[in-house]
Every structure is written in C-alpha cells, then in structure tokens.
N, C-alpha and C positions, 0 to 999 in steps of 0.2 A: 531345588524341586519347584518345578511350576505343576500348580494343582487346577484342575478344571473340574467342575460339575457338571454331570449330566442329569437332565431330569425329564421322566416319562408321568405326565397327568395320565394317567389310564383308568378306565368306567369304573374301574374296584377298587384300583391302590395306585398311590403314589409312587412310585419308586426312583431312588436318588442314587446316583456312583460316582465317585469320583476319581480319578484317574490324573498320573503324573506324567504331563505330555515328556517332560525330559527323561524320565527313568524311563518312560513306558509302559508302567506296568499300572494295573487296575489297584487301588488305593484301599475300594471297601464299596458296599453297598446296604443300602437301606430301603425298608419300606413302610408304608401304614397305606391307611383306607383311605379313599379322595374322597374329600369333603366337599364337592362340589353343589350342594342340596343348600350348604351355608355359604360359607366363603372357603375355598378353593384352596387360599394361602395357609389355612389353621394345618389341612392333611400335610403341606408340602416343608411347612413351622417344624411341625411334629418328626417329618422324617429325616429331617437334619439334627433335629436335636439325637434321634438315635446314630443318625452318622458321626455325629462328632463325639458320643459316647465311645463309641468302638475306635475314634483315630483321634482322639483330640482335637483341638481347635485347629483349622484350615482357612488359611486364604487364598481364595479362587479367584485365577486374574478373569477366566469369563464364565459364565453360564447358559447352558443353553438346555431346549427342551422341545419336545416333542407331546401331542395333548391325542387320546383317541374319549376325554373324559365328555360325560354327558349324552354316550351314544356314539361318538365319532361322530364321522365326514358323512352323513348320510343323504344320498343320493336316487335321483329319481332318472330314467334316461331313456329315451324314446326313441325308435328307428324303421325303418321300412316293414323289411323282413326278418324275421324273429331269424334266422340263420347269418345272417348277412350283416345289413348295417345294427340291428339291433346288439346281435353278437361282439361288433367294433365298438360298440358304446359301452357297451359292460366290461370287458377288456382294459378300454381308455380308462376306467374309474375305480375299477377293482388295483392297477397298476399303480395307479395314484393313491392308494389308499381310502381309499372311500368305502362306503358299507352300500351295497346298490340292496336299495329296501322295495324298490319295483321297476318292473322294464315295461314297456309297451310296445306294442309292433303296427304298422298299419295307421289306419286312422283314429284321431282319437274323440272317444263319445262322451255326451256331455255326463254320464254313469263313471267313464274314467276322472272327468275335469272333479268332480265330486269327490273322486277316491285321492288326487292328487291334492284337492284341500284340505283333504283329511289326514295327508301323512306332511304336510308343508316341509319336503325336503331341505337341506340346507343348500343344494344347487339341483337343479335341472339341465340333461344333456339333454338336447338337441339335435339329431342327428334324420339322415334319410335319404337316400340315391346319392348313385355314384356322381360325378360330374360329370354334367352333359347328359345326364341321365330322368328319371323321375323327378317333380318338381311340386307334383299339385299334393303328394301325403306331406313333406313339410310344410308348405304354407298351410296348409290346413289345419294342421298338427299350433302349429304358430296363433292363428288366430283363436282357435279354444285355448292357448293359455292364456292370452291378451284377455279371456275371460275368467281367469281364473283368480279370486281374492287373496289366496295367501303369496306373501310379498316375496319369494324366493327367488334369485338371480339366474338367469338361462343363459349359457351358455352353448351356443350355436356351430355346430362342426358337420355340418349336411353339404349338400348339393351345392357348389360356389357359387351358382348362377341364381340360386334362389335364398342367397345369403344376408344380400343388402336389403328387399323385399320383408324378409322375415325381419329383421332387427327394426323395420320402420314400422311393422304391426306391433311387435311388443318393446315400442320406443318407450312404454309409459313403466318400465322398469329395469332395472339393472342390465346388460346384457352384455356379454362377450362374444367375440367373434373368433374363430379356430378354423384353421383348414381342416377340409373333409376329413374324419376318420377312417373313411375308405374312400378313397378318389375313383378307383379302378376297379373293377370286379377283382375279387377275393387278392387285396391289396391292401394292408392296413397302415395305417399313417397316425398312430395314437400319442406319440410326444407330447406333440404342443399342448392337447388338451389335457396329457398329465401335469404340462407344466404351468398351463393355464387354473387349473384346480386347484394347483399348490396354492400360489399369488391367490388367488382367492380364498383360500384356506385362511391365508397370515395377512387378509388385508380385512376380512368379512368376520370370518368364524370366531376367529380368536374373542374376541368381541362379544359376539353371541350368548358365545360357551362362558363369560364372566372372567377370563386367564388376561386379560388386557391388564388387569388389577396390576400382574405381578412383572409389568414389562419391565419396573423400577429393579426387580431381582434376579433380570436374568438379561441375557446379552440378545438374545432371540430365542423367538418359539420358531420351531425352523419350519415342520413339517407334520402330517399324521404319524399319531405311531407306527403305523404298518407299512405308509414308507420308509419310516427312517429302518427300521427290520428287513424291509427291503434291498435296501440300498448297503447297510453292511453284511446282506447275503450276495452280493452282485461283488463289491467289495472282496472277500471271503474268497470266492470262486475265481476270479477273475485276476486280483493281487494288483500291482501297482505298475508304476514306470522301475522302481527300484527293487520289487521282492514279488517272487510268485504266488498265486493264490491255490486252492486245493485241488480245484479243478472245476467241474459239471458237481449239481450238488439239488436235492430234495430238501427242503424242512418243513416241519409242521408246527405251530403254536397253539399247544392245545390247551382253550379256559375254557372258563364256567359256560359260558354263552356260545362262545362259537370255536369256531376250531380252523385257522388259516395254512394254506396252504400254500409254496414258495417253489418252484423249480429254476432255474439258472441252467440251462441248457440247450440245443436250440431241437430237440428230439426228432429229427427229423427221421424217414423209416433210414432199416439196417437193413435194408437188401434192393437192391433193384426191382423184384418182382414183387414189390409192393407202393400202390397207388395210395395217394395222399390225399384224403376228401376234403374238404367242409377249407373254412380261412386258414390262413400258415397263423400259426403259436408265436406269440414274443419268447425272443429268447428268455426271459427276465419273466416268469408270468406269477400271480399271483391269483387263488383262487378263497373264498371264504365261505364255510358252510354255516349257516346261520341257524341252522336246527339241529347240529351236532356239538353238545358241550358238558362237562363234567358234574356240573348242578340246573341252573337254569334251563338247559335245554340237554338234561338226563333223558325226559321222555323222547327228544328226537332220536336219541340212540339207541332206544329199543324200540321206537318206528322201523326205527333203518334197519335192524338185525336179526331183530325180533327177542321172545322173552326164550325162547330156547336157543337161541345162540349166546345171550348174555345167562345164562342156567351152563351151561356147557363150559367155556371158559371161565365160572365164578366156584365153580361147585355147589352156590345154591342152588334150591327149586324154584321152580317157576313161581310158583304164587310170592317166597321171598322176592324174587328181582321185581316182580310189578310192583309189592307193596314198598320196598325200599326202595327202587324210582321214582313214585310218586313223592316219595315222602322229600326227597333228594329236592326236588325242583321248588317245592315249598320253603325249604332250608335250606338255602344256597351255604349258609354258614356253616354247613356242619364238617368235621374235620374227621376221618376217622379211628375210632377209637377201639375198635374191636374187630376180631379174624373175619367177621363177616362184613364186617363195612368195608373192611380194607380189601377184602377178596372183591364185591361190587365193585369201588374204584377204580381196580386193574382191571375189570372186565370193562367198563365204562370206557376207558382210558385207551384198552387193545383195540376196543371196538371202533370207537372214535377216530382212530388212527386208520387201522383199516380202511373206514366207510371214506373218510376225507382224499385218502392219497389215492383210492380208485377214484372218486370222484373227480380228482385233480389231474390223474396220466389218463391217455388215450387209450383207444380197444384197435384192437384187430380183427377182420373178418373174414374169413374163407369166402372164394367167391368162386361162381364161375362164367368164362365169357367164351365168346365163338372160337378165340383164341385160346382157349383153356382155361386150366387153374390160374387164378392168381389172386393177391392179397390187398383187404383196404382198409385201411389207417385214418382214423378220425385220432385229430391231440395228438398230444404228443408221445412220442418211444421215450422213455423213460430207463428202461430197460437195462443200459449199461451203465446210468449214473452211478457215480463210483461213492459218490458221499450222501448220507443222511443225516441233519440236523435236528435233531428234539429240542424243543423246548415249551414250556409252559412251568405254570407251578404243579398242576397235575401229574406233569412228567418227572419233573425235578424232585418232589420229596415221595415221588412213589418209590419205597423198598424193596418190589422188582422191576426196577426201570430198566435192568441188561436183558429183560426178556419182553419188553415193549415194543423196541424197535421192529423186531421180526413181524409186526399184526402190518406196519406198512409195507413192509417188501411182496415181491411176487410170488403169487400163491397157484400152483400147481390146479388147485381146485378150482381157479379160474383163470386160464388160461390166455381169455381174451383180454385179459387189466394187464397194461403195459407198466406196471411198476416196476420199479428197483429192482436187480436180480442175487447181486452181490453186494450193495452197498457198505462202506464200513459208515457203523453207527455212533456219532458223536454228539455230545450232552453240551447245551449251555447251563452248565451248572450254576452260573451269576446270575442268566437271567440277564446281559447284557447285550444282546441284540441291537435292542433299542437306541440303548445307548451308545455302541458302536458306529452305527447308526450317522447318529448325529455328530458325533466326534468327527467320523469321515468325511464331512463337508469341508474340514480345513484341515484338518491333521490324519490323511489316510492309511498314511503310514504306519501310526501310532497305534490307530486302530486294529489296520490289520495283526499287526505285530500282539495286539494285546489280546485278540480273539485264537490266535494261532495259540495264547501261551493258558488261555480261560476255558475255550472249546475242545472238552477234552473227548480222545475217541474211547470208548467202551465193547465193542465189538467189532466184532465182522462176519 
C-alpha cells in the first residue's frame, strides 16, 4: 500500500483523506475547525489525530493540500464595459478559484481608489479593450491604482498595446503581465491568467494566509479549493487517456456562506433557430453566489425567494422562517435538532440550490424579427446535462437529500432557466472533491477511479 494525504484548509474546517494510490481506493476521511485565527497547524494536528483513530497509524509517501482558509483567493478586477471585458475578468478569476469581492467597469474614481483600499484584495485584475482597441480607460484605470496605498499585486491582461505603459506606471509594485483576456470582440482568452493567479496564489498567498508554517508537512499546497473541485469535476466529466469520464455534468457546493456553482459542458443552443447573445461560456465554468448559504448568508436566501417561498417548502409560517433566519445567520453553529429546524434546513438548502443553479445556466427569449419568430440564448443550455453533482455538508447530512436534487433541475414554472432537465443525481458523500482534486495533478487515474467508486448516484 502507498498511502497519500490530502488536505483541504477551508474558512470553517479542516479536512484530511487519505487514499491508497496502489489499491485505489479512498482510506478515510477526517475533519475539525481551521484554526487559522491561532496557528493553522493545531486544526490540521487535530484532524490527523481523528484520522489515525479511525485507520491506524499511516505513512504517507506525499502530502498535498489545497487552502480556501481565511476568506480564500479574494479578488478585485476591473474592465471596460461591465458586459464585455469586465465580464472576461470575472470569468478569468471565478475559473481560477478566486472569490471576485468587487468588479469595476469604465473608469475609475478616486470614491472607487477609496473603496479598493478598503477591501485590499489579495490580487487585482487588470483588464480593458480589445487589442488594437480602447487604450485611455486602462491607462487611466493604471494610474489611480499607482495611487492607491494598500500593497496588493496587479495583475495586467487588457489591451497589448497598452500593456508595457501600464506596468511602467504601476512599476512601484508587484505586477504581472497576461495576454488579453479578450483580444477580439466577444473572444475570450482566460488561461493564462487562470494560470497566472495560481503561481501567485503558491508563491504570495500561501504566505499571507500564515499555511507557509506547514510547508515542512506537506509536499505542496497546490492550488484554491475551488480549483482543485474544479479540476476533479473536469476530471470526472471528461476521464483520462485510459478510462472514460461520465460525461457533461452540473454541481453545486452548497456551505454556510456561499453556495458554488460548476458546469462542464460547453452549452451551446439545441436548435438552429436560436441566437446566441452576450461572450461564448468556458466549457469548464464556475460561478459562486456569495449571498446565498445555509447559516451565514441564511438571510440572502430568503432575500432571493422570499419568506413565503421558504413557509411553503418548510411548512412553517412566515413569522417562523424570518425569526429562525435571523436567528441562523447569528449562529452559524447551530446543527439541527428539532422537526422544525430540520424542516428550515431543507427549505434553506432547496432554495439555495434552486436560486444558484438558475443563477448559473442561461435563459431563453422568445423574440421577434422582420424575419419572424426566433429564439435568444444568454449562458449557457444546460438543459440536456445528463449529470448532477451535490455536495456540501448541507447536502450530505440532510435526511432528505434524494428529494434535494430536484429544486436544481428545470422547472416548468419557469420556463426561461435553461437548467438540467433529466439529470441523474449523484452525492459526494466523502466530501472528497477537493481532494480528488489535487490527487489528479499526478495521479488521475487514481482519482478518477476513486470518485467513480465514492460519487455515488441517488436518483434520476
């Protein structure tokens, strides 16, 4: 047996797996709270000691890990036009795993330089005109952050011709240079600077966030969480040189705080007589609703659905769901212990699911033109994806998780949400995503093999 560690620092818990690359198969898994407020190592101490409770003592030839703790990758990113380059810049950093905590469009005013020093992201994108295109909103943009004190690194993927320019005003700080994230009208080019963000992730952040401590314990921190969940959902869908993967595929990670969203598909329309608006969708996309989540951001869910939609799926009353909401977002700890906590939960939890995967697939419009009827497609058709992924701890110890899945599929009552229409629904019941994840950097095989044998399906 060769045994490997995987470990996820994430903002609430630790969690540890370990995996036997020669059997292949998933070992065990553990967790506790990240202690990241102290020192970092005590939460990640603790979750081995419960791992080696449950399998005995282990020697792991490597270790590796993936950190979203302290907030994650969080990003600030700037672009033309809020449809356009702005849109490729959020795209590029949601992809990479990043948390985008604000966009900007246009030019920017010394109210935004203010607002920018107020949230001192851990990078700044840089973005605005095509090539050969608009020149003066990035240099403009360039010169109010050269004014700006908090010491964050910018990362520059705008107009080429106004590239070298930009990097000599904001000489007096860190700065990366990326080809355009859109070169061409509605053309997107976002790799580089996914993979630019990384490399800065494991060469800046780690550091930052205090996880450098633990380089001695581990072989590499490779990536964000939400890449590495990325990457063994692309993984998953897609398969290897040597084994097929499942196919086109949905998932949602639904926590306390936010609720992420994953398709693998490349959704393009199912018919001819439908036009395709706004930028093309990465096949690979990932989207993160940061006001939709099961305790701390309870009230964005009944922003989004209102107190009689969560009264209607809970079977409380209205005045319960407000005052158990409120009470929720104050008491992120609370576990529930009674029919009616548990019944809020799954209303939380349906809702949540719901509001995110419309948020995430495209709409359709009825239209019409000189030439007649015909159809237009914003995002992506989602529609025939054949697989849906759940996961979260939400989802995982909810006692009706087989009747969850159905709040993200397509719903009749709204016709224009290109969600899932059949999908069959499958459960990460480890919780190993993540860890899949990062396993699949060297050993993809192994991964997939071990998600194919852990991801189990529960409906259809």
């Amino acid at each position: 047996m060769e045994a490997v560690l995987l470990i996820d620092f994430g903002s609430t818990n630790t969690k540890v797996s370990a995996v036997d690359i020669q059997g292949q198969v998933l070992l065990g898994t553990a967790a506790t709270f990240t202690t990241v407020e102290t020192d970092i190592g005590e939460g990640l101490a603790e979750a081995l000691e419960t791992l080696e409770r449950k399998l005995g003592s282990l020697s792991f030839s490597m270790r590796f890990a993936c950190s979203s703790a302290a907030g994650g990758l969080r990003m600030v990113t700037c672009g033309l036009v809020p449809a356009l380059t702005a849109e490729a810049a959020r795209l590029a950093s949601l992809g990479a795993g990043a948390k985008v905590v604000r966009i900007f469009s246009y030019e920017l005013t010394e109210e935004d330089i203010s607002e920018i020093t107020a949230i001192n992201p851990d990078i700044f994108l840089l973005t605005g005109g095509v090539d050969g295109g608009n020149r003066e909103c990035i240099l403009h943009n360039a010169r109010m952050l050269a004014s700006c004190p908090a010491p964050f690194p910018v990362i520059i993927a705008g107009n080429r011709g106004a590239g070298a320019e930009c990097e000599e005003i904001l000489k007096n700080r860190e700065v990366l240079r990326c080809p355009n994230v859109m070169p061409q009208l509605n053309k997107l080019n976002i790799e580089p600077v996914q993979e630019e963000i990384r490399r800065l992730f494991l060469r800046r952040i780690i550091q930052a966030k205090g996880l450098s401590r633990e380089q001695a314990l581990i072989s590499g921190i490779l990536m964000p969480t939400p890449s590495a969940v990325k990457r063994a959902l692309e993984l998953l869908a897609n398969g290897t040189d040597h084994q097929p993967g499942i196919g086109d595929l949905v998932a949602v990670d639904l926590g306390g705080a936010t609720t992420d969203v994953y398709s693998v598909a490349s959704g393009l329309p199912q018919s001819t007589d439908v036009l395709l608006k706004g930028l093309p969708e990465p096949v690979s996309k990932r989207t993160v609703e940061g006001d939709i989540g099961m305790r701390y951001s309870a009230a964005g869910v009944l922003e989004a659905v209102g107190a009689q939609r969560l009264a209607a799926i809970s079977g409380l009353t209205i005045p319960e769901v407000e005052q158990r909401v409120a009470y929720l977002g104050t008491h992120p700890e609370v576990i529930p212990g009674t029919p009616e906590e548990g019944a809020l939960d799954f209303a939380l939890a349906a809702a949540a699911l719901e509001t995110a995967v419309t948020r995430h697939a495209g709409t359709i419009e009825e239209v019409y033109t000189p030439l007649g009827q015909t159809f237009v497609q914003m995002g992506k058709d989602l529609t025939t994806v054949p697989n849906l992924v759940l996961t979260g701890g939400a989802v995982i110890h909810n006692p009706r998780v087989a009747e969850l899945g159905s709040y993200a599929l397509y719903n009749k009552a709204t016709p224009a949400s290109l969600r899932p229409k059949a999908a069959k629904r499958s459960l990460d019941q480890s919780y190993i995503l993540a860890a899949m994840g990062l396993l699949a950097e060297t050993y993809p095989d192994c991964a997939l093999t071990i998600m194919k044998k852990e991801i189990h399906v529960y409906g259809t």
